[in-house]
DOKOLPA-903478 format. One line per 4 residues: number of its first residue (from 1); their letters; for each residue x, y, z of C-alpha. Coordinates in steps of 0.02 Angstrom, whole numbers, padded with zeros to 5 digits. Each point is the difference from the previous one (the first is absolute). Example, Ala and Ser with C-alpha at 12.3 -4.5 7.8 and 13.67 -1.06 7.14 Angstrom:
<recs>
1) AS) 00615:-00225:00390 ~ 00069:00172:-00033 .
</recs>
This chain:
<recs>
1) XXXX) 01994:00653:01107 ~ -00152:-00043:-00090 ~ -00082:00057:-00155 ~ -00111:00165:00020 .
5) XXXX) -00161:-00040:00061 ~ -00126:00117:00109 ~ -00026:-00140:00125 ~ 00043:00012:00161 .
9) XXXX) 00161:-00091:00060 ~ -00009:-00045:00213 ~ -00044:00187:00073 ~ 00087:00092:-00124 .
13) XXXX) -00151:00067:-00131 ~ 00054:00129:-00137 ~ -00077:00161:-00017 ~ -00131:-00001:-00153 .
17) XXXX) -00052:00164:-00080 ~ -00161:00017:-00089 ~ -00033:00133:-00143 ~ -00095:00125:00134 .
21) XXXX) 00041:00187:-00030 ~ -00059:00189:00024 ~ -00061:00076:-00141 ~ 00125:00090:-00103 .
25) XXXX) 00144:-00099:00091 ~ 00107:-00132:-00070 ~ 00002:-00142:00137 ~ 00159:00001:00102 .
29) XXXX) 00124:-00152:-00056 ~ -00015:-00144:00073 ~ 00115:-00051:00174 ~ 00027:-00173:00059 .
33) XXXX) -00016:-00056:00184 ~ -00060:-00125:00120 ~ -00116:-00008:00139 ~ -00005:-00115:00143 .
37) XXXX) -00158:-00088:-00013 ~ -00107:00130:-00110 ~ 00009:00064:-00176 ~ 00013:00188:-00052 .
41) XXXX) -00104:00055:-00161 ~ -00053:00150:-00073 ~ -00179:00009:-00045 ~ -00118:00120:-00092 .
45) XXXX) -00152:00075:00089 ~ -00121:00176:-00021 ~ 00003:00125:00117 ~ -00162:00111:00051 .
49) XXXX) 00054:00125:-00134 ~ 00005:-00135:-00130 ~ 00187:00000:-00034 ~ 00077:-00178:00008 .
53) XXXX) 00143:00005:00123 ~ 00144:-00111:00061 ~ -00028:-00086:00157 ~ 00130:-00130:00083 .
57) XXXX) -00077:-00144:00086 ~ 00069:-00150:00114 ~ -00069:-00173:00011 ~ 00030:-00145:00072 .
61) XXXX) 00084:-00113:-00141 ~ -00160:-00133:00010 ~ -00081:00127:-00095 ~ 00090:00063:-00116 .
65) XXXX) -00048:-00103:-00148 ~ -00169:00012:00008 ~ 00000:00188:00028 ~ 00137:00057:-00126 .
69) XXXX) -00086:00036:-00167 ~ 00100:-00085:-00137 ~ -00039:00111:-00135 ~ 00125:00105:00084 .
73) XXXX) 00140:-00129:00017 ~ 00110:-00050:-00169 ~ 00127:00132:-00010 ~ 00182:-00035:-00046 .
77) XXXX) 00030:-00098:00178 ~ 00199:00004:-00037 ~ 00007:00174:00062 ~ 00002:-00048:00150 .
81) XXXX) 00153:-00093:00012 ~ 00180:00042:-00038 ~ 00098:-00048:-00147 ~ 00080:-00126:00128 .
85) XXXX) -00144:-00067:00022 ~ -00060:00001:-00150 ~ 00125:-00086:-00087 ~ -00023:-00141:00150 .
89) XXXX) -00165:-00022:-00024 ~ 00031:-00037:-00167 ~ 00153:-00108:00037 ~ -00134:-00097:00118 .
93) XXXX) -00122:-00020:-00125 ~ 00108:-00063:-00156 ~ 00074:-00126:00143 ~ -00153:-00060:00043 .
97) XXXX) -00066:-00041:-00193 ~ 00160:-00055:-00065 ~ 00048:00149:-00105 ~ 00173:00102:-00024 .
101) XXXX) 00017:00092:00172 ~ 00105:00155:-00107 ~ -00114:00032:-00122 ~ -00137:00024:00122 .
105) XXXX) 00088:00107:00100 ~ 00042:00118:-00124 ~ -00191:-00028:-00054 ~ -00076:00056:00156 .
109) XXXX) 00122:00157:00007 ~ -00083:00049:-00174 ~ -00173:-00049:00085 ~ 00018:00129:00120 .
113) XXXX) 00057:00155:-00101 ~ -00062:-00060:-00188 ~ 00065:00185:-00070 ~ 00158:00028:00147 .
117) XXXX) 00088:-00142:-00083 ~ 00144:00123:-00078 ~ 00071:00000:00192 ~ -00001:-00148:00049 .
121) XXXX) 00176:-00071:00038 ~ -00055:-00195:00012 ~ -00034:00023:-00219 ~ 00128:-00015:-00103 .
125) XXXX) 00020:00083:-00164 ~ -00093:-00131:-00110 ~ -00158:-00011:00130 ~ -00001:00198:-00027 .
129) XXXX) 00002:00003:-00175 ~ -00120:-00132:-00025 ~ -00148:00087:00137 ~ 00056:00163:-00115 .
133) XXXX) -00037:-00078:-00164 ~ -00176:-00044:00112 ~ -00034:00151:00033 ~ 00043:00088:-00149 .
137) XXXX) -00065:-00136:-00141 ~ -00173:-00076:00097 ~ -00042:-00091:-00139 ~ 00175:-00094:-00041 .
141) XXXX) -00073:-00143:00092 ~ 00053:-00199:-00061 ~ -00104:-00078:-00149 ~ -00069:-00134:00109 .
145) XXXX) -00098:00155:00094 ~ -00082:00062:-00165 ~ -00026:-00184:-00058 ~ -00097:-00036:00168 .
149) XXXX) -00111:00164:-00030 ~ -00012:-00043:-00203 ~ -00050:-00204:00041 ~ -00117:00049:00118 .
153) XXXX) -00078:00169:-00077 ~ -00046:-00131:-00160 ~ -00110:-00065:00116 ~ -00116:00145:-00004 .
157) XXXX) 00001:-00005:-00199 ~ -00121:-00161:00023 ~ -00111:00113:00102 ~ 00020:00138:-00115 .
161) XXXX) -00048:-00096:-00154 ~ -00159:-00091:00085 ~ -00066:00189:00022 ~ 00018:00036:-00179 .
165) XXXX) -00021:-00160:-00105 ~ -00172:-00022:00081 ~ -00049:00176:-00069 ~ 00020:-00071:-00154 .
169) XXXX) -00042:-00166:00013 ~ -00198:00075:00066 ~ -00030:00074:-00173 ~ -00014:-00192:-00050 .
173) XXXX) -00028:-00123:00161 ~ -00158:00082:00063 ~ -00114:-00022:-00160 ~ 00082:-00183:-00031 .
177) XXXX) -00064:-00012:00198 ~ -00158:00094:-00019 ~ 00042:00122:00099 ~ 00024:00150:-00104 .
181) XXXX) -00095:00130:00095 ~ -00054:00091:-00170 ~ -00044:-00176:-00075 ~ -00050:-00138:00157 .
185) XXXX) -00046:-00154:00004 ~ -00184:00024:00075 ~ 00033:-00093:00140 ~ 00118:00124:00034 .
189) XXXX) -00074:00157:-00063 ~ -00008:00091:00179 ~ 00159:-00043:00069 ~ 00109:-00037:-00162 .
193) XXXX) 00107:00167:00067 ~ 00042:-00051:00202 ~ 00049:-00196:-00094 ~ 00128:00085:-00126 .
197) XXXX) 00061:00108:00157 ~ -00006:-00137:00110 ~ 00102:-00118:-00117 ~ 00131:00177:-00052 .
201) XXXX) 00008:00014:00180 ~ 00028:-00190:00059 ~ 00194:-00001:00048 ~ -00017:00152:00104 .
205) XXXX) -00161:-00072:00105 ~ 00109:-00158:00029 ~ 00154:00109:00065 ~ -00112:00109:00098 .
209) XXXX) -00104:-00144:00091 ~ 00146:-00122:00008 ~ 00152:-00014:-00099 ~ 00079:00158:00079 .
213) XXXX) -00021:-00048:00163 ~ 00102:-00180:-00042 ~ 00137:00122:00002 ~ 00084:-00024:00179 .
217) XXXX) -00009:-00187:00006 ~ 00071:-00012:-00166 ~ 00135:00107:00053 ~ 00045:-00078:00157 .
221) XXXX) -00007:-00164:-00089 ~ 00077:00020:-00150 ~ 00087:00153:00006 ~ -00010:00134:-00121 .
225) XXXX) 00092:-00096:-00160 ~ -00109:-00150:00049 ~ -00178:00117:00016 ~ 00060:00088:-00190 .
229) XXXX) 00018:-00172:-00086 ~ -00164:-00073:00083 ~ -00079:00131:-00051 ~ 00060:00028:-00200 .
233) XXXX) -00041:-00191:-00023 ~ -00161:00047:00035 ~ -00023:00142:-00073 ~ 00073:-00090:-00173 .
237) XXXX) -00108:-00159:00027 ~ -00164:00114:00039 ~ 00037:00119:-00166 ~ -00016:-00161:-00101 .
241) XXXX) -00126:-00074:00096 ~ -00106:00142:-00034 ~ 00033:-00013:-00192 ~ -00078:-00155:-00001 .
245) XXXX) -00165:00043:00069 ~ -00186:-00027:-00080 ~ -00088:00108:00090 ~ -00017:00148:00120 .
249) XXXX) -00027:-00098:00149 ~ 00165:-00100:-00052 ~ 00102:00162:-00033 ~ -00069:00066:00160 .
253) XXXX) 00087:-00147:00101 ~ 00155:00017:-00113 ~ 00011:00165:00028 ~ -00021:00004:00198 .
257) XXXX) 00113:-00115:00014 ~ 00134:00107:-00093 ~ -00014:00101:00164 ~ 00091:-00131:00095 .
261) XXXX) 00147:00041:-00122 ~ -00023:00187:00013 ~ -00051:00022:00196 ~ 00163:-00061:00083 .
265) XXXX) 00110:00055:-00123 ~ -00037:00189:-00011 ~ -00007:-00009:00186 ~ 00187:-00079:00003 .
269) XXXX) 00095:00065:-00145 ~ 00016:00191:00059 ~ 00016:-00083:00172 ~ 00173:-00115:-00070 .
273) XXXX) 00069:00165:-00105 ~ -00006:00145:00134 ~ 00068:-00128:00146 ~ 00141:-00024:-00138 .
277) XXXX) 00038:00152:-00078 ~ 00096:00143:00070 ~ -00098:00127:00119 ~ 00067:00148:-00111 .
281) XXXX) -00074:-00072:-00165 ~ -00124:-00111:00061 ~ -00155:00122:-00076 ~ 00061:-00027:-00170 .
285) XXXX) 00038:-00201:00003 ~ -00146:-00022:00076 ~ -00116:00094:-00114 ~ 00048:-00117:-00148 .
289) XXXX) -00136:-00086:00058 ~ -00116:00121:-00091 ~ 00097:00018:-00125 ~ 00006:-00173:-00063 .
293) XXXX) -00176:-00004:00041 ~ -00015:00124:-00127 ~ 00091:-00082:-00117 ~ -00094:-00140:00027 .
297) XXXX) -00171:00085:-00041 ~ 00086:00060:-00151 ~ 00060:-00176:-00027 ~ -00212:-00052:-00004 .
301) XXXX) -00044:00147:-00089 ~ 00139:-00074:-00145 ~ -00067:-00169:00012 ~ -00178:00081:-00019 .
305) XXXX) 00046:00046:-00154 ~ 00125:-00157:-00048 ~ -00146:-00109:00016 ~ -00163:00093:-00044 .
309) XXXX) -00024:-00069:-00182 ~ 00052:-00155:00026 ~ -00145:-00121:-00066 ~ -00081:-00148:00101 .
313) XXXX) 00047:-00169:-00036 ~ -00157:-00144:-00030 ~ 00015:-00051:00148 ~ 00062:00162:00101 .
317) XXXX) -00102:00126:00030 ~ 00065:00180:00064 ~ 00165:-00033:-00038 ~ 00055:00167:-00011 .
321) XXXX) -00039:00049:00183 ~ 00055:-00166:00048 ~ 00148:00036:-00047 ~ 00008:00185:00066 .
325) XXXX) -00042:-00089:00175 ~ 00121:-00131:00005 ~ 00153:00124:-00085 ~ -00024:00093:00186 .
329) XXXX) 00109:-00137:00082 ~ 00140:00009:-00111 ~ 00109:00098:00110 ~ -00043:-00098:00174 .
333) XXXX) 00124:-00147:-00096 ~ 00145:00122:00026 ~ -00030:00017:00161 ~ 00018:-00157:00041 .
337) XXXX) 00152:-00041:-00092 ~ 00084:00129:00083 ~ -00046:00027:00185 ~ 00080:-00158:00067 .
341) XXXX) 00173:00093:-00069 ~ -00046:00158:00117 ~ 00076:00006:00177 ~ -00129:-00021:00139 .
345) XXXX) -00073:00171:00097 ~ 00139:00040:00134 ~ -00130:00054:00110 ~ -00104:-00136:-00031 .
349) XXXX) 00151:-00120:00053 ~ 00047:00098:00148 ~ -00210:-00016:00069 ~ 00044:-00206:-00036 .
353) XXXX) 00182:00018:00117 ~ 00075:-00033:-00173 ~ 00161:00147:00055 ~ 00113:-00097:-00117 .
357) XXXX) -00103:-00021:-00143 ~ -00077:00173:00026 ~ 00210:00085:-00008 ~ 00012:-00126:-00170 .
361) XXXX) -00150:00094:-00077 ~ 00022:00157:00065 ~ 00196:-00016:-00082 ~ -00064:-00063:-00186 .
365) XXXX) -00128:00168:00029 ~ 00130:00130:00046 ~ 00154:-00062:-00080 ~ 00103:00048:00145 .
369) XXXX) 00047:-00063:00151 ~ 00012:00152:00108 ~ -00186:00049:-00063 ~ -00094:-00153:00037 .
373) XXXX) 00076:-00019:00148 ~ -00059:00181:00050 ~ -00159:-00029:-00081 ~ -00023:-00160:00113 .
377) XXXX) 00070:00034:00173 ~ -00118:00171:-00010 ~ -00154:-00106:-00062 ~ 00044:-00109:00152 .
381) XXXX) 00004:00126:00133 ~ -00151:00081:-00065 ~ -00084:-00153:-00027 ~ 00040:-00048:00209 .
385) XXXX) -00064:00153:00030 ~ -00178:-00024:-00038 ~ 00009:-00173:00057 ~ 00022:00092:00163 .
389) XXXX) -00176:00069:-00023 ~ -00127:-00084:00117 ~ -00145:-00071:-00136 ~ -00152:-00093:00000 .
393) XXXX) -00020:-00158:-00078 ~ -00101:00039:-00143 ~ 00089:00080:-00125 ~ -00147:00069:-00104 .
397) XXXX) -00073:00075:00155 ~ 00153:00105:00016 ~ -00019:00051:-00172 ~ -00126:00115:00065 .
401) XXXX) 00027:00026:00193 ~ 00189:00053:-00012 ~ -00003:00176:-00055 ~ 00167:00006:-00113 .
405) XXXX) -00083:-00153:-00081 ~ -00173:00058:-00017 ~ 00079:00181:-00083 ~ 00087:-00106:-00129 .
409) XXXX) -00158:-00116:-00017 ~ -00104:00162:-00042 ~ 00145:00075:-00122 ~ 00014:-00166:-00081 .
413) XXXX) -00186:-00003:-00009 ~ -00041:00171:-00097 ~ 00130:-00031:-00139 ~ -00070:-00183:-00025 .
417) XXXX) -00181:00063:-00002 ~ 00084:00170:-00099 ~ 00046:-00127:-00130 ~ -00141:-00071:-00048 .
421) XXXX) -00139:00129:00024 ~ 00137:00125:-00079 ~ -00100:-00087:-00176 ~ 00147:-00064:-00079 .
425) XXXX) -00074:-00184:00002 ~ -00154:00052:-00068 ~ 00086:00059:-00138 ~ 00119:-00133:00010 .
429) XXXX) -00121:-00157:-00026 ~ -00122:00105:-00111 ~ 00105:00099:-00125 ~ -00056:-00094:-00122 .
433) XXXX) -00181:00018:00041 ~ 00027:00189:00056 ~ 00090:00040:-00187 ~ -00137:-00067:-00099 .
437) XXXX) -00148:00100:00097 ~ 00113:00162:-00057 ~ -00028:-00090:-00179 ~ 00143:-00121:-00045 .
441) XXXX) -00043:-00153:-00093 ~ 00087:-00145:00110 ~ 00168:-00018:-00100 ~ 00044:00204:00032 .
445) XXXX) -00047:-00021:00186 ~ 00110:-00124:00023 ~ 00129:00104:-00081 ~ -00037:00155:00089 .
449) XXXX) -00004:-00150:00174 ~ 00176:-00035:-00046 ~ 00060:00188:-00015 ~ -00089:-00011:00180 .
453) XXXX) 00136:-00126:00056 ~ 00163:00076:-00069 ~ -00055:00157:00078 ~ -00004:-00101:00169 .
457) XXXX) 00173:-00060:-00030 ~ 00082:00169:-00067 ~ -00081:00112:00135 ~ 00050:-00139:00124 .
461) XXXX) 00191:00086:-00026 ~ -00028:00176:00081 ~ -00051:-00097:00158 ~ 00133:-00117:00002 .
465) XXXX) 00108:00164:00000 ~ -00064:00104:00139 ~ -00090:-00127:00114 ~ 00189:00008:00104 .
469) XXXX) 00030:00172:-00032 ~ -00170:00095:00009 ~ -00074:-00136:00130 ~ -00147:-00104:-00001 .
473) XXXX) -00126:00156:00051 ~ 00016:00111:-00119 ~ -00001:-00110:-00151 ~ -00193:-00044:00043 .
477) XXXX) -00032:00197:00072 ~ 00030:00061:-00182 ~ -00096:-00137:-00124 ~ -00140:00002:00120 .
481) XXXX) -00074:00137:-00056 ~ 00047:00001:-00169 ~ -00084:-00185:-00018 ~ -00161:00087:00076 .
485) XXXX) 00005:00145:-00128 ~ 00050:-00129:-00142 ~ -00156:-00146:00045 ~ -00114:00149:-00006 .
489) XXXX) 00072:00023:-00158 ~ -00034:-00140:-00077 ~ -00172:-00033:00050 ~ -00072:00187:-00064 .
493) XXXX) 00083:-00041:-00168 ~ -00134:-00143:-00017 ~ -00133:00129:-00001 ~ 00067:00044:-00179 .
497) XXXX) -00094:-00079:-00146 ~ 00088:-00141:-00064 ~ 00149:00044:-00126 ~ 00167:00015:-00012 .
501) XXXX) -00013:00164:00122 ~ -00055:-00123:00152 ~ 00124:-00136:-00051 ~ 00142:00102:00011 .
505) XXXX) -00044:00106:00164 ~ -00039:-00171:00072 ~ 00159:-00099:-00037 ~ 00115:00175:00033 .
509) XXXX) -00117:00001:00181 ~ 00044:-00204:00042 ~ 00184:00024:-00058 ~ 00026:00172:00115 .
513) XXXX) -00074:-00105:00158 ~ 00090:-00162:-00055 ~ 00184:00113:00015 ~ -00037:00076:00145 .
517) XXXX) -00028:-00153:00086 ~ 00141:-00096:-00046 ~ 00093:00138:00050 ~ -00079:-00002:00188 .
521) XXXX) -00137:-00095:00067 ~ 00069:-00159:-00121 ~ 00166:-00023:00096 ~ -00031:00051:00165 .
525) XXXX) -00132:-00136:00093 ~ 00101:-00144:00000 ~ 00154:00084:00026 ~ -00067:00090:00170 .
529) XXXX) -00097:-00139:00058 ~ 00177:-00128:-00031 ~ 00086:00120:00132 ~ -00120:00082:00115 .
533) XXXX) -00031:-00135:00113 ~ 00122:-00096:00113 ~ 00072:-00177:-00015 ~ -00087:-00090:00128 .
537) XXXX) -00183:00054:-00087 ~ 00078:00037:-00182 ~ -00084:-00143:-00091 ~ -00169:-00026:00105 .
541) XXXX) -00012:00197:-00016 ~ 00041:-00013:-00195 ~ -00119:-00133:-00032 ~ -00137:00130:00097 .
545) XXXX) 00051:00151:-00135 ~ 00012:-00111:-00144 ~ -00144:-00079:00056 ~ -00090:00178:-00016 .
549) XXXX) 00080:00048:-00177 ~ -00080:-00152:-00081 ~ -00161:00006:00114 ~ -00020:00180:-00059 .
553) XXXX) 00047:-00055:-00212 ~ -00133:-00135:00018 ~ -00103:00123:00037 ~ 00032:00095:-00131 .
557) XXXX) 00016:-00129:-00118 ~ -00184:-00069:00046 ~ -00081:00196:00006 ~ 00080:00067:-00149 .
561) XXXX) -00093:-00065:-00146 ~ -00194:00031:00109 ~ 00093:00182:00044 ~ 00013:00024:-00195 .
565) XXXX) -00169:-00043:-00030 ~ -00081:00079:00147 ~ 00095:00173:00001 ~ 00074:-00005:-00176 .
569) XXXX) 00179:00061:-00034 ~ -00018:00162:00077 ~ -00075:-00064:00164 ~ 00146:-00132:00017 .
573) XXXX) 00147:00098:-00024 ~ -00080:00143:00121 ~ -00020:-00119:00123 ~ 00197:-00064:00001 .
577) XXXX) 00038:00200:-00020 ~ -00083:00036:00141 ~ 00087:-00166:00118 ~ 00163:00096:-00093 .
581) XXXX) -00043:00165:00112 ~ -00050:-00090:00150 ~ 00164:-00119:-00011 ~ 00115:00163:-00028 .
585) XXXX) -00063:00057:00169 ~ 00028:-00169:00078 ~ 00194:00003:-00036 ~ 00002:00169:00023 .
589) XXXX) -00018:-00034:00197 ~ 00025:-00176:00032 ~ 00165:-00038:-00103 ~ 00159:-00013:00095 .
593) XXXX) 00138:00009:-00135 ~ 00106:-00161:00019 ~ 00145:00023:-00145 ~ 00192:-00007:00070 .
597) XXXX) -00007:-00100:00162 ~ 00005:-00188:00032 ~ -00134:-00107:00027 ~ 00031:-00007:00183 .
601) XXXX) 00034:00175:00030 ~ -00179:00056:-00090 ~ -00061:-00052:00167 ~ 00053:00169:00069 .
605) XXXX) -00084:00082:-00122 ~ -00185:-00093:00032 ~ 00041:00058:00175 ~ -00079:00195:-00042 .
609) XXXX) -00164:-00003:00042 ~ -00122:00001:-00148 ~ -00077:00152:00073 ~ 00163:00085:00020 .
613) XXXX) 00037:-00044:-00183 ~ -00144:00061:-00058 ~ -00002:00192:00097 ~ 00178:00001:-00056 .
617) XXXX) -00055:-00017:-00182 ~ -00098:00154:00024 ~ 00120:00104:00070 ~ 00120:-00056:-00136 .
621) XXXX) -00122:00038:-00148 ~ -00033:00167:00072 ~ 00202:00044:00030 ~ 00027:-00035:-00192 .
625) XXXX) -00160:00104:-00040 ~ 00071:00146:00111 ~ 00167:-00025:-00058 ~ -00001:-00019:-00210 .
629) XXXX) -00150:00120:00005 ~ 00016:00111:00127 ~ 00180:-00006:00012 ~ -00004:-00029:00186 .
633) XXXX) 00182:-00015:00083 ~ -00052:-00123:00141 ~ 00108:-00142:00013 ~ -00053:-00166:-00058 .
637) XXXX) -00012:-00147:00145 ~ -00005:-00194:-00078 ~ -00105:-00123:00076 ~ 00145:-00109:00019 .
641) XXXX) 00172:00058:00050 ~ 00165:-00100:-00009 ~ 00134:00040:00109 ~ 00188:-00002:-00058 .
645) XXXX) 00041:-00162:-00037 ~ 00161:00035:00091 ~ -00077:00022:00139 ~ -00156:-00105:-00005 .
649) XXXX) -00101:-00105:-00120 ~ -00152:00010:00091 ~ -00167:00096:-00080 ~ -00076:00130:00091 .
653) XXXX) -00156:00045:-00016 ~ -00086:00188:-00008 ~ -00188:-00019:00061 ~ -00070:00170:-00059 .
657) XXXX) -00124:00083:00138 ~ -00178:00058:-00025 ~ 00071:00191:-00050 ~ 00078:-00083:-00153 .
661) X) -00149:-00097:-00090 .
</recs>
């Protein structure tokens, strides 16, 4: 018997199911059958009365792929066999790639029933114990695991020190460069503010227009070990290339090309971590992105300060933001001492027909054998699955013409653009600049800069903590609004006359915002966008979103210092407040939460229709008003509904109906 696949075999087609329901009904469980010639499918359409209802349609086989939507495919495909079978399948498959026939049998048991596990004869005592210290201890997971997610989270720290070392290094490089915007060079008296953005902002053009997008074919070429090292040699040689610069136009090219360091690797690291890290803890491993990012701007903010008042030498000039510059690629020589030492991406190796090497990696990862050979037999059959799906050629086309891709492309989309026009890079790049307008001389802003950072890094923790438990939703639901209330904040207290009154409300104002989002809208971006999309598009499609987050920083990075001018203070942080609002709303309806399921199985849940999502938020925000305030007794229904893993794995879906929203 072969592996699971949904392709036809001779005249005998399975029966598919697609996530199709009435309103208020769970969809009935899945059945498995054949039928001679044609294929059987389920499939969503509106009645006259608008109610969506099931229908059951029969084709001839020829055209079932190009008629089967497959948003609506991925669930867990094992439930349709026996254990027999099962356990065959796998036996087949571990034959085939040369690896231990009775592990993977017992692995594709598991596979099937991840939670039923306490009844199944075929363990013995020591597989039991070992999926129960799983299950009750998620985070007793090898050291190689946290190593991989430490080695490659440093990474970030070079990106995270670039954003703050140049807010200190631009209280000395622009008027050594004549392009102090209070103080120009003539010649540059009417644009000396877009040159100091343009030159802040230079990394994040570069990874916008083209570093980003270098993402898939470095991939595919080098892997993701290979694409990290690339990457932090560049990133290293680029930090010290820009300390050695004589001029704007210099640091400008020094600085761009710092992107081709940054680009890639932001794109890859979050990518490498969630395809290695266990599905139930993957939110939290794969946030240490941010938070090393943090650390890393606190990292700058330190060096800021390390290397302010150190004098020039007769024949160096600037030396002190020289040397805040080149400190920034400190941490990418880490990086690349240690990532060769780091097993490969199991998922990566699998895409490459690498079974052998992917089981090796996937063993140093879990520890076990029993769990990575679960882990890799279910990746497989999911995997098979979608390569069942009918595509076009071009990848990036399907980014945006297959619906399940195009919801996560949108999703990923609002939390990278939520990241940046959230304000926190504004702040980020220009603490310096924004603590002295509230009237501290340079050396207490970059103090009050550094408390900045190590706020970043503390506040980082509470996210860490609840990004598995609470989800990815509700983290950014709650700080939304508070950032909005908290930018507004801050930019009224600049209408007080300068004092310590102003300086106070100011720095209390930029600390409140900074903690609520490291606690939300810090962690999240990367983190959704690393699991939202499917293998086959995962890196083209994360090259598009990280392609937006640093199109979008650029852009912030270039407007900021003319926004400060042109609208003052007040005018700039009421602008971000008010993208805070808008962005709330945004999440609010477009969302889908993604914590707790594997990467493959996420595709069920970009199967919902984003208008379906979004009438379902409605009905749910009005049940909880009804309910805590009104203390209505009507029964809560979830959007998403999990059967008894006894009895099936599969998600079902509730649509809600128009009487609902």
């Amino acid at each position: 018997m072969s592996a699971p696949s949904p392709e036809p075999t001779g005249n005998n087609i399975p029966v598919h199911r697609r996530l199709s329901v009435i309103p208020g009904e769970t969809a009935p469980p899945s059945t498995q059958g054949t039928l001679n010639g044609s294929r059987e499918y389920l499939t969503q359409q509106d009645s006259p009365s608008g109610n969506n209802r099931i229908t059951q349609t029969q084709e001839p086989a020829s055209k079932v792929k190009s008629k089967i939507d497959s948003t609506y495919k991925l669930s867990n495909p094992l439930d349709r066999f026996t254990e027999q079978e099962v356990m065959d399948n796998a036996s087949v498959f571990a034959t085939n790639y040369g690896l231990d026939e009775q592990i993977f049998r017992k692995g594709g048991l598991v596979a099937r029933r991840p939670h039923g596990f306490e009844r199944m004869k075929d363990l013995d005592s020591l597989d039991k114990e070992r999926l129960r210290l799983e299950r009750d201890h998620p985070y007793k997971q090898p050291w190689l695991l946290y190593n991989l997610v430490l080695v490659c989270s440093l990474s970030a720290a070079v990106q995270g020190m670039d954003e703050s070392v140049i807010s200190s290094a631009q209280l000395k490089f622009p008027a050594q460069f004549g392009i102090n915007h209070k103080f120009p060079n003539p010649k540059y008296a009417h644009n000396a503010e877009w040159i100091e953005g343009l030159v802040n902002g230079a990394p994040y053009l570069c990874c916008s227009v083209i570093a980003c997008w270098l993402n898939d074919p470095l991939n595919r070429w080098l892997g993701r070990r290979g694409t990290i090292f690339v990457t932090a040699f560049i990133s290293f040689a680029t930090c010290i290339r820009a300390a050695c610069t004589n001029s704007w136009q210099h640091l400008f090219v020094a600085r761009f090309c710092l992107g081709f360091g940054i680009g890639p690797k932001s794109a890859t690291v979050p990518v490498f971590s969630a395809e290695s890290v266990p599905h139930g803890i993957r939110g939290s491993l794969v946030m240490q992105w941010q938070i090393w990012t943090a650390f890393g701007i606190m990292l700058g903010y330190v060096a800021g300060l390390m290397f302010y008042h150190v004098a020039d030498t007769p024949h160096i000039t600037g030396l002190s933001w020289r040397l805040q510059l080149g400190s920034a690629g400190i941490p990418a020589l880490f990086v690349m001492a240690q990532i060769f030492f780091l097993p490969e991406s199991p998922r990566w190796l699998m895409s490459k027909n690498r079974h052998k090497d992917a089981y090796k990696a996937m063993l140093r990862l879990r520890g076990n054998d029993l769990l990575a050979a679960r882990d890799l037999y279910y990746m497989h059959v999911l995997l098979e699955e979608e390569k069942a799906v009918v595509r076009e050629h071009n990848r990036f086309i399907e980014i945006f013409t297959v619906a399940r891709n195009r919801r996560a492309m949108s999703a990923s989309t609002i939390v990278m653009f939520g990241q940046q026009f959230c304000g926190i890079n504004a702040c980020v790049y220009y603490t310096a600049t924004i603590f002295t307008e509230a009237g501290f001389n340079d050396i207490s802003a970059l103090l009050a800069s550094f408390g900045f950072g190590l706020i970043n890094v503390v506040f980082a923790l509470p996210g860490l903590l609840t990004i598995d438990k609470f989800g990815r939703r509700p983290l950014l639901l709650i700080t939304f609004p508070a950032m909005s209330l908290l930018l507004l904040f801050t930019g009224f207290c600049f209408w007080i006359p300068r004092g310590k009154a102003r300086i106070g409300l100011v720095t209390l104002g930029v600390y409140l915002y900074d903690m609520f989002y490291s606690a939300g809208e810090g962690p999240v971006p990367l983190t959704y966008s690393a699991e939202c999309y499917p293998l086959y598009v995962r890196d083209l499609a994360m090259s598009l979103s990280t392609s937006t987050l640093w199109g979008f920083n650029f852009l912030v990075s270039l407007t900021f210092p003319k926004l400060l001018v042109a609208f003052k203070p007040q005018g700039a942080f009421g602008f971000y407040a008010g993208w805070c609002a808008i962005l709330f709303l945004l999440i609010f309806f477009f969302l889908p939460e993604t914590k707790g399921w594997t990467l493959e199985e996420l595709d069920q849940v970009f199967s919902v229709p984003t208008s379906k999502h979004a009438s379902y938020q409605l009905y749910n925000a009005k049940w909880h008003i009804q309910h805590y305030i009104f203390g209505s007794k009507q029964p809560h229904r979830p959007l998403y509904q999990f059967g008894d893993d006894a009895e099936s794995s599969e998600l079902h879906t509730i649509f809600t109906g128009n009487s609902h929203a």
